[in-house]
C-alpha positions in Angstrom: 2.7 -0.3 9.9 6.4 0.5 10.5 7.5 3.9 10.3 11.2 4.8 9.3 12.7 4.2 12.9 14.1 1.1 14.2 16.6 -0.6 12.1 20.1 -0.7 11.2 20.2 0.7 8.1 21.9 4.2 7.5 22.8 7.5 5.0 19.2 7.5 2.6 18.1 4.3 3.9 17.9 5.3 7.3 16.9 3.2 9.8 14.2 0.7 9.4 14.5 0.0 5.4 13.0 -3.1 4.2 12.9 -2.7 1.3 15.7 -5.1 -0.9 15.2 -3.3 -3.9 16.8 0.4 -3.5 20.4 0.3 -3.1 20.5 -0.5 0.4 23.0 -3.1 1.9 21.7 -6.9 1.8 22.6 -7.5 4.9 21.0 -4.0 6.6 17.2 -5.0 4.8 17.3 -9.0 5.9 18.5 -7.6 9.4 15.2 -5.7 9.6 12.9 -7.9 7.8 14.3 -10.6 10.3 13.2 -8.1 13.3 9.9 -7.2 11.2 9.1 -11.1 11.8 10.4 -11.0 15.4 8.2 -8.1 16.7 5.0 -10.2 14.5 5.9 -13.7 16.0 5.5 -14.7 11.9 7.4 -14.6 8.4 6.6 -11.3 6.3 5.7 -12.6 2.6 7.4 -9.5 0.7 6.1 -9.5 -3.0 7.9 -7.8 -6.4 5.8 -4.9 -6.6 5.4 -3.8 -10.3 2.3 -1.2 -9.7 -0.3 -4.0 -11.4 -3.6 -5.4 -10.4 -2.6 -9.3 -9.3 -2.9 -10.8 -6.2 -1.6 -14.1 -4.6 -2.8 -16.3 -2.4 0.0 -17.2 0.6 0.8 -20.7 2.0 3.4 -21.1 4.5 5.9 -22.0 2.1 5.2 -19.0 -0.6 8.7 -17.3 -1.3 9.7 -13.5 -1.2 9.5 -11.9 -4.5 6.3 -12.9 -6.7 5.6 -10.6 -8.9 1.7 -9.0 -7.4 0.7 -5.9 -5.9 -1.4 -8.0 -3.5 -1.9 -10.7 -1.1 -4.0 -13.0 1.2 -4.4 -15.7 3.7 -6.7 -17.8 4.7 -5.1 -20.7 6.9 -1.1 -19.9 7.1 1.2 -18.6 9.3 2.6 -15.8 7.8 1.7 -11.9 6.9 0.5 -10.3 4.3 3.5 -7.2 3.3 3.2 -4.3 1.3 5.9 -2.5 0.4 5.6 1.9 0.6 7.7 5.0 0.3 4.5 7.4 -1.2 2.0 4.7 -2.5 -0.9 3.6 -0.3 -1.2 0.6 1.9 -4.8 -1.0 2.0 -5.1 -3.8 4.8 -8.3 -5.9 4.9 -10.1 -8.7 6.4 -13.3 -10.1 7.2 -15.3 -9.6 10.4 -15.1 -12.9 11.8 -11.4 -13.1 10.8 -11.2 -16.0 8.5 -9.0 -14.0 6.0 -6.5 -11.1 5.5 -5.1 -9.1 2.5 -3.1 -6.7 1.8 -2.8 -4.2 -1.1 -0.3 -2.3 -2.5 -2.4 1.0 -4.2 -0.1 3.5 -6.4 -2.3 5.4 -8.7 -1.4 2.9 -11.5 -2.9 0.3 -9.3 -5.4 1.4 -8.1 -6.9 3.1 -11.5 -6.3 -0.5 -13.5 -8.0 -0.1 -16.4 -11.9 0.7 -17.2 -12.7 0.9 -13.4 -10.5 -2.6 -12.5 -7.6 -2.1 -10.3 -6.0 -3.7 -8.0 -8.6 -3.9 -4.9 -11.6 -4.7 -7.7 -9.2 -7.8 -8.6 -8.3 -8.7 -5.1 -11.9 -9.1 -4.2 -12.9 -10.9 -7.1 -9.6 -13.4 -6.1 -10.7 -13.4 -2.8 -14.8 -14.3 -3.8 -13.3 -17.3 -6.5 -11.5 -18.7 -3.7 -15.0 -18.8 -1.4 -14.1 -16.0 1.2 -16.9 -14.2 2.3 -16.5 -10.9 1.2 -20.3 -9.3 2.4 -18.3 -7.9 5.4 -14.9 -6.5 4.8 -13.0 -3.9 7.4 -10.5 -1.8 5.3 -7.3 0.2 6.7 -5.7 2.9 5.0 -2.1 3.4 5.8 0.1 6.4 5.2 1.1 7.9 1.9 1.5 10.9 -0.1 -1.1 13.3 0.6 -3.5 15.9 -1.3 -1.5 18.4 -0.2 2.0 16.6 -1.8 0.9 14.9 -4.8 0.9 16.7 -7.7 -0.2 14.7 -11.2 -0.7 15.5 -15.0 -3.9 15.2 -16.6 -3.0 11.5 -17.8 -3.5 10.7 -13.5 -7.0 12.1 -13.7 -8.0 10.8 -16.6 -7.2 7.5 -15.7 -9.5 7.9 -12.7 -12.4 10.1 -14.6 -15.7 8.4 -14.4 -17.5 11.5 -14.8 -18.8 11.7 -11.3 -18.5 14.9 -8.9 -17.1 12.7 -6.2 -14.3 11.0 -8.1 -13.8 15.0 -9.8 -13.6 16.5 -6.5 -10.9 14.2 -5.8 -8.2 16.9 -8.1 -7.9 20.1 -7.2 -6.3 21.7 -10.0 -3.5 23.9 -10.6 -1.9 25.9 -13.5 -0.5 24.3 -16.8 -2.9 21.2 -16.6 -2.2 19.8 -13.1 -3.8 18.6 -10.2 -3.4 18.0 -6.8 -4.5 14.2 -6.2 -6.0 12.7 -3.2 -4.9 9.4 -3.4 -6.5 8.4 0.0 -9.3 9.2 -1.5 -9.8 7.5 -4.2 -9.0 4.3 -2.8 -11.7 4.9 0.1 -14.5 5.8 -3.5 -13.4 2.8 -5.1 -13.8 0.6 -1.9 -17.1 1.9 -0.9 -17.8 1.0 -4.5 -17.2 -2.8 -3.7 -19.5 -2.6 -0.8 -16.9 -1.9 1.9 -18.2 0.9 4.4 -16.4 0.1 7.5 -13.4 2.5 6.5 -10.3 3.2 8.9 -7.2 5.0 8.6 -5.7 7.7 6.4 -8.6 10.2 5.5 -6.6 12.7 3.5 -4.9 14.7 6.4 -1.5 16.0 7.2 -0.8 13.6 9.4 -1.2 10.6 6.7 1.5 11.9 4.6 4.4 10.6 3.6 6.0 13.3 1.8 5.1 16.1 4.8 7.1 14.3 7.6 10.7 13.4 6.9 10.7 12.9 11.1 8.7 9.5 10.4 8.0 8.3 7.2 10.4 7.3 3.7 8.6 9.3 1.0 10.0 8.3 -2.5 8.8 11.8 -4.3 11.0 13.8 -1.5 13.7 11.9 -0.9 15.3 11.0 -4.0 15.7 13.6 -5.7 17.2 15.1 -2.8 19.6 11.8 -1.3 18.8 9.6 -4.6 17.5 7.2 -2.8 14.9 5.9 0.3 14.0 3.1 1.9 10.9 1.4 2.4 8.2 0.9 5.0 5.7 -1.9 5.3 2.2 -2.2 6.4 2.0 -6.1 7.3 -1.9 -7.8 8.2 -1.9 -11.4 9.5 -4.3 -13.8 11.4 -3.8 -14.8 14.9 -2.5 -18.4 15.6 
């Protein structure tokens, strides 16, 4: 997971911006995608994030910008990217490392619709292709925290399933808002596809995107503020 330090970008975009999709010079994001790949020893697949529910499978030859919110690999020599300034990163594999993924988990995402977001497709993409899902490790990267993320009703509704656990997940405020714990969700709806073995962001102050301008681009804080922010990416690969 990179954090905002590191790069060559400046102003809004400062330093380590990688993403190539928020004003920031060309040349600045390839200059720090290029030493992205140079600290992994491997190419960064970066996708065209559109806060949906498909995945793609990665070869060594898959370009930058398909149009999925996430990604895996079984047998290639590349990593799995996702692209954050706010939303959540979810990194997975199996235990015996035969595959990694990566997800990139906005609220839009990661509701989907009726229950099926974008982990709940992932793993079905990942059990049609014949990767063992029965034991998955999950990572929770940094993003905007319960204490940060204020929503409308429409955010909770989306989520609603009538359970306390997934209600306990808004604390509400005046004039039909709530305060979201995005973290959380994502770790209800993964325990909900069998995944236990949990790491990462649990909902703290120290997760949060939006809290620390020091270290992390937070899209909600910045822009209205600079109009603009860069990117950070959580990257998952396997080992040659």
């Amino acid at each position: 997971m990179t954090s905002r330090h590191g790069g060559v970008s400046g102003q809004a975009w400062s330093s380590m911006n990688l993403g190539d999709h928020v004003g920031d010079s060309p040349a600045h994001v390839q200059a720090n995608r290029a030493q992205l790949g140079g600290w992994m020893g491997r190419r960064p697949v970066f996708l065209n994030q559109v806060h949906g529910v498909c995945s793609v499978r990665l070869t060594a030859s898959t370009p930058d910008g398909l149009i999925a919110d996430a990604s895996w690999v079984r047998d290639a020599p590349v990593a799995c990217a996702v692209l954050v300034a706010d939303c959540l990163p979810v990194l997975l594999c199996d235990a015996a490392g035969q595959w990694v993924a990566s997800a990139h988990a906005g609220w839009r995402g990661l509701a989907g619709q009726q229950g099926r977001g974008v982990l709940e497709c992932l793993m079905e993409d990942l059990q049609s292709a014949g990767c063992d899902v029965s034991h998955v490790l999950a990572w929770l990267g940094p993003c905007i925290g319960p204490q940060a993320f204020e929503v409308g009703a429409e955010v909770r509704a989306a989520f609603d399933d009538g359970s306390p656990a997934v209600q306990s997940m808004f604390a509400s405020k005046p004039q039909h808002k709530f305060m979201a714990n995005l973290a959380g969700l994502a770790r209800l709806r993964l325990k909900q596809l069998g995944v236990t073995r949990l790491f990462g962001n649990d909902g703290s102050p120290s997760w949060c995107t939006a809290s620390q301008p020091e270290v992390f681009f937070s899209h909600r804080r910045d822009s209205r503020v600079l109009g603009a922010t860069g990117r950070m990416a959580a990257c998952i690969w396997l080992n040659d």
